[in-house]
N, C-alpha and C positions, 0 to 999 in steps of 0.2 A: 400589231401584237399577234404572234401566233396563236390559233387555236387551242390548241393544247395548257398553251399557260393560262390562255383566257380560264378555259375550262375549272383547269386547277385552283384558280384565282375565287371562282365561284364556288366550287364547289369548299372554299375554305370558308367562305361569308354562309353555307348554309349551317357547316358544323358551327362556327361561332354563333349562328342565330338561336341552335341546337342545344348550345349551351348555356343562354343568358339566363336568369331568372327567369321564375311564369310571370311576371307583369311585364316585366322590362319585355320578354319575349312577344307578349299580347303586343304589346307596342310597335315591335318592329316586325310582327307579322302584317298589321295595317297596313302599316308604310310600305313593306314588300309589294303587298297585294296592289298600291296605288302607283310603286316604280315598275310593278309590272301590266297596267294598263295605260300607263304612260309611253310603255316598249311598243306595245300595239298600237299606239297611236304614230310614234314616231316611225315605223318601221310598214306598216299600212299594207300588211298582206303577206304572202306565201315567203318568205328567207330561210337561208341558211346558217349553219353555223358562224361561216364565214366573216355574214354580213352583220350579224350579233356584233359579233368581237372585234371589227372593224368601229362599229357603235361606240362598244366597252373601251377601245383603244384611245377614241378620238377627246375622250373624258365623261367622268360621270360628275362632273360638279351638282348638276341639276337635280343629281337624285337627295343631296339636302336641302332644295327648292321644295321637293315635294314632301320630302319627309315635315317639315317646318309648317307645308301647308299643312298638312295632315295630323300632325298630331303639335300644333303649337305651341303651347304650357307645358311640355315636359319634355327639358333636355334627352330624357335616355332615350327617346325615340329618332333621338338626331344620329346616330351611329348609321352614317347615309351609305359607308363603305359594307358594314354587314348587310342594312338591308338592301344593298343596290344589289352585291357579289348574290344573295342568294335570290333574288328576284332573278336578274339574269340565267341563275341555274334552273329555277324554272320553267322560264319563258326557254331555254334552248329546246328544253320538249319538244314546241310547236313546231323547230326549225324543218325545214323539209329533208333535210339529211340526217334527221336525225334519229333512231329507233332503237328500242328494247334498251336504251341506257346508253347509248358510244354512239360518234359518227359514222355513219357509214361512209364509206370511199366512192367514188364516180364508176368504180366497173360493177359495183355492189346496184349500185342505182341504177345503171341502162340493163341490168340484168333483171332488175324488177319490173323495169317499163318494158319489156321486150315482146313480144307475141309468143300468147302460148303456144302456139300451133310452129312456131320455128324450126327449122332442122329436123325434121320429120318425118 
């Protein structure tokens, strides 16, 4: 899956999460908060966007695994697609390419790692 749709893809599950009722929303904030420590677990250190959405690509079944663990007695918290899409738009914060809201590009990035003292 390309980035950009990933992106899109998530960023539609935070506005739906945005919109749900305040319980139903308590709910699948939970659940967010547990698919998004579940990301850190599966993913085990420094990523990019990339490899997020390579993740997101490969399937997210598992994020009604943990929705179900997480909040068991109440269906509305099983909406594993809201809360998985806006967990992921979350967790891309952390991605190492990623700042102030957008990806950055690769000549963006060796330009931040470069030596101040360069060209001088």
């Amino acid at each position: 899956m390309h980035v950009d749709t990933a992106l899109q893809l998530w960023s539609d599950g935070q506005r739906r999460l945005a919109r749900a009722d305040a319980d139903e929303r308590r709910l699948l904030e939970r659940v967010a908060d547990r698919i998004v420590d579940e990301l850190r677990r599966r993913l085990g250190g420094p990523f990019t966007t990339r490899e997020l959405a390579e993740l997101y690509s490969v399937g997210i079944d598992w994020c009604l695994d943990v929705a179900i663990a997480t909040v068991p007695n109440d269906p509305r918290a099983w909406d594993a697609q809201t809360a998985g899409d806006a967990a992921f738009a979350r967790y891309v914060r952390e991605a190492s390419d990623w700042s102030g809201g957008r990806r950055r590009d690769a000549d963006e990035i060796e330009r931040q790692q470069a030596p101040l003292d360069q060209g001088g």
